[in-house]
C-alpha positions in Angstrom: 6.5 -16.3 -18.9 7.6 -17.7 -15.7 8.8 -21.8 -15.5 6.9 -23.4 -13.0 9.7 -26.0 -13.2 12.4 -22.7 -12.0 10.6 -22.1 -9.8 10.8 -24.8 -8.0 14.7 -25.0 -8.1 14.9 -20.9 -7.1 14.3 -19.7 -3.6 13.2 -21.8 0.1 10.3 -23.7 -0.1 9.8 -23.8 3.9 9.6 -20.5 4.1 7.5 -20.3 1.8 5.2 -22.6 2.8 5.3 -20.9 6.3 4.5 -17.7 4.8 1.2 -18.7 3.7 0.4 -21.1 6.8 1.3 -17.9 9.1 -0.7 -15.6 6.6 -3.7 -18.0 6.2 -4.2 -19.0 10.0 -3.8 -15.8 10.9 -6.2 -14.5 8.2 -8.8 -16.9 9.4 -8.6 -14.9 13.0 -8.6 -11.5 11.6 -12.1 -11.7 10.4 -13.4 -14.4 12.6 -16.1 -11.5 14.1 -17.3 -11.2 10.2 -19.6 -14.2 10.3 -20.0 -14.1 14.5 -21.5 -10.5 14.0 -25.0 -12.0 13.0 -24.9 -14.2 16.0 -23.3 -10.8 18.4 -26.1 -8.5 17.2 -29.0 -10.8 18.6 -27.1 -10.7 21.5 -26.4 -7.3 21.9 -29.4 -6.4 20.1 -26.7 -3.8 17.6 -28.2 -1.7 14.9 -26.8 -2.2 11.0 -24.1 1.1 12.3 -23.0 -0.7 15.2 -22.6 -4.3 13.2 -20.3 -2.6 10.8 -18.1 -0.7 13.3 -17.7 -4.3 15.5 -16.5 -6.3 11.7 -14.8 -3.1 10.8 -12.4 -2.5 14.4 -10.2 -5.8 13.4 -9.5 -4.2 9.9 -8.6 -1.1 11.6 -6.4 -2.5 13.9 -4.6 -4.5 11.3 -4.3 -1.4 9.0 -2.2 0.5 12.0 -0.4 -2.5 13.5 0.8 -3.6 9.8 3.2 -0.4 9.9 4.6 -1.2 13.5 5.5 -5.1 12.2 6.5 -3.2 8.4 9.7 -1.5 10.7 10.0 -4.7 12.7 10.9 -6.6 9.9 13.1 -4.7 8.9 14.8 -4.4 12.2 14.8 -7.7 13.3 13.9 -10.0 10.2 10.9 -11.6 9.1 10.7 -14.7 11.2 10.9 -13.0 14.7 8.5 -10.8 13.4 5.9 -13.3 12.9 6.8 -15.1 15.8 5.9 -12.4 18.1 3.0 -11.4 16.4 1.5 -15.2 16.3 2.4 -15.2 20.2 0.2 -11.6 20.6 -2.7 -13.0 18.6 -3.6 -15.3 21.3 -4.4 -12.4 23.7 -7.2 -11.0 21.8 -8.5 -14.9 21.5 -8.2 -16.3 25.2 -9.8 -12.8 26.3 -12.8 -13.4 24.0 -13.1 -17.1 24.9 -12.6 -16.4 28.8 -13.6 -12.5 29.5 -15.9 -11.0 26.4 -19.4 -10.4 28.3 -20.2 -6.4 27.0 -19.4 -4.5 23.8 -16.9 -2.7 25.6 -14.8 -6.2 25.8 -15.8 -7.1 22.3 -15.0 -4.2 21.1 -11.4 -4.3 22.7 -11.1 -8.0 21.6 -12.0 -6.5 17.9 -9.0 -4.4 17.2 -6.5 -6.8 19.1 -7.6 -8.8 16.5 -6.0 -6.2 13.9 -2.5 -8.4 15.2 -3.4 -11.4 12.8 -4.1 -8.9 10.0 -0.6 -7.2 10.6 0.7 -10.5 9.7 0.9 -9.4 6.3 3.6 -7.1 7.2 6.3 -10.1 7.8 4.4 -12.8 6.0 4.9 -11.5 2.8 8.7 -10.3 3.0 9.4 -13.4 4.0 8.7 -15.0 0.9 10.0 -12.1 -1.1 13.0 -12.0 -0.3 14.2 -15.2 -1.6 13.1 -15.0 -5.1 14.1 -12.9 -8.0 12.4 -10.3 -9.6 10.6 -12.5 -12.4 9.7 -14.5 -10.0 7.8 -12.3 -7.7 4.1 -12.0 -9.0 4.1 -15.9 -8.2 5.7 -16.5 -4.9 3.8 -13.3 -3.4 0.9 -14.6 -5.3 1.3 -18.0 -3.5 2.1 -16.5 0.2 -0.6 -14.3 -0.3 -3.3 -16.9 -0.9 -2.8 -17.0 2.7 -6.3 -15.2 2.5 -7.9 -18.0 1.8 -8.2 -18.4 5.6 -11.1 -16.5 5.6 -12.8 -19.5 4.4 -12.5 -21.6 7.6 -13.7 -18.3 9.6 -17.0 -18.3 7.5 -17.4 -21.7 7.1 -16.9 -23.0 10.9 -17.2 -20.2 13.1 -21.0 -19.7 13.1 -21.3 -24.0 12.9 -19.2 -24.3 16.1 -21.1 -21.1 17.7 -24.1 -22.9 17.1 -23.1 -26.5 17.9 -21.8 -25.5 21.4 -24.6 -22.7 21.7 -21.5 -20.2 23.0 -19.9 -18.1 20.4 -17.5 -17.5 22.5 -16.3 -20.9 22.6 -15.3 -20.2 18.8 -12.2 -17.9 20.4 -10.9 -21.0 22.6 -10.9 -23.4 19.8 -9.1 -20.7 16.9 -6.0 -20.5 19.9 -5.4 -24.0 18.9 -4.6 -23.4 15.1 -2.6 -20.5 15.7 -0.7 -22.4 18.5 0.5 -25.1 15.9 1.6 -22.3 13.2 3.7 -20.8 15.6 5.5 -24.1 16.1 5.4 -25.1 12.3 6.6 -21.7 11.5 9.9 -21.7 13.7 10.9 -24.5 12.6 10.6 -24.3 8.9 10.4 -20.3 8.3 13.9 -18.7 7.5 15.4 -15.0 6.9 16.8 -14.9 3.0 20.6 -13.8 3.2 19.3 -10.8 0.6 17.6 -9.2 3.4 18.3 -5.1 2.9 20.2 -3.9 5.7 17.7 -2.4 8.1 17.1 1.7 7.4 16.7 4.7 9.9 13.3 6.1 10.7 14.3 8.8 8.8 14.9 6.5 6.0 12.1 5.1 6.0 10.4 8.6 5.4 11.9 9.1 2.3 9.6 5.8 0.9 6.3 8.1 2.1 7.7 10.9 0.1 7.9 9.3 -3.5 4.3 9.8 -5.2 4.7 5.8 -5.9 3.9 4.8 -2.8 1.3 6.8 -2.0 -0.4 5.5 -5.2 0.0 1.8 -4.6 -1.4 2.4 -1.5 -4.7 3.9 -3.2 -4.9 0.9 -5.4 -4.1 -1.7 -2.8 -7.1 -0.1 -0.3 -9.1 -1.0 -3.1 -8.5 -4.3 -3.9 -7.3 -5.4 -0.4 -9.6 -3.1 1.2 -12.4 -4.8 -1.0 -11.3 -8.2 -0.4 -11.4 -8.2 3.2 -14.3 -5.7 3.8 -16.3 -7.8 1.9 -15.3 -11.0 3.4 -15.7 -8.9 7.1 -19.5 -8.2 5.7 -20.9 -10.1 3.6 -22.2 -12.3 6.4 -24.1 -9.3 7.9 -25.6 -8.8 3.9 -26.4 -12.3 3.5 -28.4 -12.1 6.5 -30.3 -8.4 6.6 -31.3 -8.4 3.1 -32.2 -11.9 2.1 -33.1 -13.4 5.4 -31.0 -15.6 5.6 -30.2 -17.6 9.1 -26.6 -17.0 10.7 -25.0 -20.8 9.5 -26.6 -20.4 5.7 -25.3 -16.4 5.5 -21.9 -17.1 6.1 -22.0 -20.5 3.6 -22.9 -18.0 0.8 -20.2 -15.4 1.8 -17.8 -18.7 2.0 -18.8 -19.3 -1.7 -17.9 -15.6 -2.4 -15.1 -15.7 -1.2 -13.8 -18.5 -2.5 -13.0 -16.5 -5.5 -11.3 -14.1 -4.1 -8.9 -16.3 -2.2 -8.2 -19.1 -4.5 -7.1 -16.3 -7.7 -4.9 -14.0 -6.0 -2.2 -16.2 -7.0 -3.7 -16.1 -10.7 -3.2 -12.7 -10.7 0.2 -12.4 -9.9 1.2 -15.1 -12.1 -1.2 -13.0 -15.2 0.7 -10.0 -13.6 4.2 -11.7 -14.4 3.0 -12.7 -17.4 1.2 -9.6 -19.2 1.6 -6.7 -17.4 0.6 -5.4 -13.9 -1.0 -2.4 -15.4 -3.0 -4.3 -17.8 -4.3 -6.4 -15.1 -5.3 -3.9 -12.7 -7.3 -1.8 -14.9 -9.3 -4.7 -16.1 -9.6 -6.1 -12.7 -11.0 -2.7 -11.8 -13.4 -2.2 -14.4 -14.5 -5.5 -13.7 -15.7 -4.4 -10.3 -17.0 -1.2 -11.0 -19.7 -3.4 -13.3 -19.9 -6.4 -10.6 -20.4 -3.5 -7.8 -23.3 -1.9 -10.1 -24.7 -5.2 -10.5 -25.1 -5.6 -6.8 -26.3 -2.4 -6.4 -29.8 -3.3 -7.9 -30.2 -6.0 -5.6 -31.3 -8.4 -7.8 -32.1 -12.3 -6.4 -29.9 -14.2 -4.2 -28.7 -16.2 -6.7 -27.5 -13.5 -9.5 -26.4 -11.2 -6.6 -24.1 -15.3 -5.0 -22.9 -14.2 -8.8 -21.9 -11.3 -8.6 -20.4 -11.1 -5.6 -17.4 -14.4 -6.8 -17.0 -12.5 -9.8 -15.8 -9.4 -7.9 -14.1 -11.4 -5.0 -12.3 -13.2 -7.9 -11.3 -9.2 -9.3 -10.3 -8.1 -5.6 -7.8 -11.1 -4.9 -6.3 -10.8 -8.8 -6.1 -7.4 -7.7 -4.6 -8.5 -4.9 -1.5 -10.2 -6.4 -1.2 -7.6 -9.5 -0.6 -5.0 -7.2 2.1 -7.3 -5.3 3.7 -8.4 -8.4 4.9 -4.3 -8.6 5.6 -3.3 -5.1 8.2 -5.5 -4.7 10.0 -4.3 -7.6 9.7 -0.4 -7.5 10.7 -0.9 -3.6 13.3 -3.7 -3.8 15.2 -2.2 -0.7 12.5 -0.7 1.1 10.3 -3.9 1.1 9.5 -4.4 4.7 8.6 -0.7 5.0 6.5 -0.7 1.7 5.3 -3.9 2.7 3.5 -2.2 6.0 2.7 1.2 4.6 0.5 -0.8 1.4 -0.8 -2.8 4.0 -2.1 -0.4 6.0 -3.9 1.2 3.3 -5.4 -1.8 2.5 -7.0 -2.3 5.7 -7.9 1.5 5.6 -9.7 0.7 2.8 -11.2 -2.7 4.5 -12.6 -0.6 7.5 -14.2 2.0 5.2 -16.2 -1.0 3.2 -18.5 -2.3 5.9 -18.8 1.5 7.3 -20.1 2.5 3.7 -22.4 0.1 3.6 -23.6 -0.5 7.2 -23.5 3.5 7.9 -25.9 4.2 4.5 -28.3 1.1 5.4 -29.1 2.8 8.5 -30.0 6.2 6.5 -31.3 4.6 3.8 -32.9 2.1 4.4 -31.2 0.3 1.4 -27.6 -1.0 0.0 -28.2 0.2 -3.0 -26.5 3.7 -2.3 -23.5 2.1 -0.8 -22.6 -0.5 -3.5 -22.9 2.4 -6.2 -20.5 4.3 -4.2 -18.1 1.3 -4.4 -18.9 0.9 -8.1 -17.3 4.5 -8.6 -14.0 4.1 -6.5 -13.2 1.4 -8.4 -14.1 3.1 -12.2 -11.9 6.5 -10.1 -9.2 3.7 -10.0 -8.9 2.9 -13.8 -8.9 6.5 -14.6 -6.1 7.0 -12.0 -4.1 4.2 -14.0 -5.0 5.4 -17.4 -2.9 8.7 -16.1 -0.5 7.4 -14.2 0.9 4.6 -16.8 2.7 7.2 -19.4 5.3 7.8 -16.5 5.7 4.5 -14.8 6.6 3.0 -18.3 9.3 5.8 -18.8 10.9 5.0 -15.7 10.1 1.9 -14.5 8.5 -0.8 -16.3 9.1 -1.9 -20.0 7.1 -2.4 -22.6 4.3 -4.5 -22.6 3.9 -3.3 -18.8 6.1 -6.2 -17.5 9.1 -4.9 -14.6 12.8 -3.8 -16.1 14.9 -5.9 -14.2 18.3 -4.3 -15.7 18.6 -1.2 -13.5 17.9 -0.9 -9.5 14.3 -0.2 -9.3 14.8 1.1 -5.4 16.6 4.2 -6.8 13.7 5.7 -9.6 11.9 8.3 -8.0 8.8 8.7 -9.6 
């Protein structure tokens, strides 16, 4: 069980305190066109296809970017890292505020927006690297709450939109947040000594060749994916199938994902505590029933229900999965870092295009939440066979990390 009163005395508090602020400001960016969408597609008069590609293009972005800023920290450190990719993430906001008048430029603004998402890539290293191993599932828990920044998207963006009667006014006023991280962040973020010396290209191929990684990155595309394709959509659900004006849609996705944000730190601390593997398969199963839930769309309120309950599942999930990565890939962790993270956006652009692209054929979201409801049940399964061999080699019994041998050098 970790000792909250440890923890304290291990590790650098400013950095991690920047790792969130640079993770959570910059989250708050990354899906700032989630909630805007319902406002865009009057606008641009966009059919339930074309509203999921313009929420889905930031995800996308993120998910390739995320590898480019994986290498960089390992190149050049952490901190740079997010320093340069705070400084690129106003380009995608002053060229929305001053220069976004067709889908063309809104759809270029949406994937420069996939910079913010990559923060994930140097956020989360960061923070890593100056704790120990049994101390992990917390301190990425706590720098990955960071998500929670979706909240001030969903909550404000549509208010000011609608307040100023310009959404694009919303762009000019997020540079302002993300100007003040970048200041707060270079002063108080710094690199750990531990940082692994940086690896060759070819090195770094050698991670995408151990059957590990590729399977944290299914389970991570998942959970992540689901996180942030939710939060990216929900406001565009709220709003086709329950009516419900732009303002009061993206207060009910705000209450959604409330849960998801506020837990992820939960779960890595669970995850320290009990066992990744016996989190994630829960977690899992518990979506696979919230997702079938859904999928009868049953009344606002049961379906406001629902949705928490499987935010809540996605961010555990979230910082279950974390509370492993850094442990199987001690040396690797900037690359590992970026390669996860990519999958997880993969998985985040896939969400709204599920349910956006079936809605146009269908006619319904049923189809689309059942199909969800399946990739997470295909999940558990994957676990179930998967967890004979990762205990053999590399976690103990009860499903908590070995910490006596170097996990970097197992090759599963």
């Amino acid at each position: 069980m970790v000792d909250r009163k440890s923890f304290m005395q291990v590790g650098h508090k400013g950095s991690l305190f920047s790792s969130f602020l640079y993770f959570d400001m910059s989250f708050m960016v990354w899906v700032l066109l989630g909630p805007l969408a319902v406002i865009l597609a009057k606008d641009f008069n966009l059919d339930a296809a074309q509203k999921a590609n313009l929420v889905a293009l930031p995800v996308l972005g993120g998910s390739i970017l995320r590898l480019v800023l994986g290498y960089l920290t390992d190149k050049i450190g952490p901190k740079l890292t997010g320093q340069i990719g705070l400084t690129l993430t106003l380009i995608p906001l002053l060229w929305g505020w001053q220069f976004a008048d067709t889908m063309g430029d809104m759809y270029f603004v949406a994937l420069m927006l996939g910079i913010a998402g990559a923060s994930f890539a140097a956020a989360l290293p960061l923070a890593s690297s100056w704790y120990p191993p049994q101390y992990q599932g917390l301190a990425m828990g706590i720098a990955g709450a960071g998500n929670s920044g979706t909240i001030f998207a969903t909550l404000f963006a549509n208010r000011l939109a609608q307040h100023y009667g310009d959404w694009h006014i919303v762009f000019g006023l997020a540079m302002i947040p993300i100007v003040l991280t970048l200041v707060i962040f270079s002063l108080l973020a710094k690199d750990s000594p531990n940082k692994p010396k940086p690896k060759t290209l070819a090195e770094y191929g050698t991670v995408l060749k151990q059957k590990d990684s590729w399977l944290f990155c299914i389970l991570y595309s998942v959970t992540f994916g689901g996180f942030v394709g939710m939060a990216s959509y929900l406001t565009i659900f709220f709003n086709t199938q329950y009516g419900l004006a732009p303002v009061k849609a993206a207060d009910f996705t705000t209450l959604c994902v409330i849960g998801g944000s506020f837990f992820r730190p939960v779960g890595g601390w669970l995850a320290d505590k009990i066992g990744g593997i016996r989190m994630l398969m829960v977690l899992y199963g518990v979506v696979a029933l919230m997702m079938a839930g859904i999928s009868t769309l049953p009344s606002l309120s049961v379906t406001t229900i629902l949705l928490f309950i499987a935010m809540m599942a996605f961010g555990m999930g979230n910082g279950s999965v974390f509370q492993l990565v850094p442990q199987r890939f001690k040396q690797e962790i900037g690359v590992i870092t970026g390669i996860v993270g990519a999958a997880g956006g993969l998985g985040g652009f896939f969400l709204p295009k599920i349910l956006g692209n079936l809605k146009l054929s269908t006619g319904s979201f049923t189809p689309g939440f059942l199909i969800l409801s399946g990739i997470a049940v295909a999940c558990v399964l994957l676990i179930a066979v998967v967890q004979g061999q990762w205990k053999r080699t590399w976690i103990g019994e009860g499903g908590k990390v070995k910490t006596s041998a170097p996990l970097d050098s197992v090759h599963a």
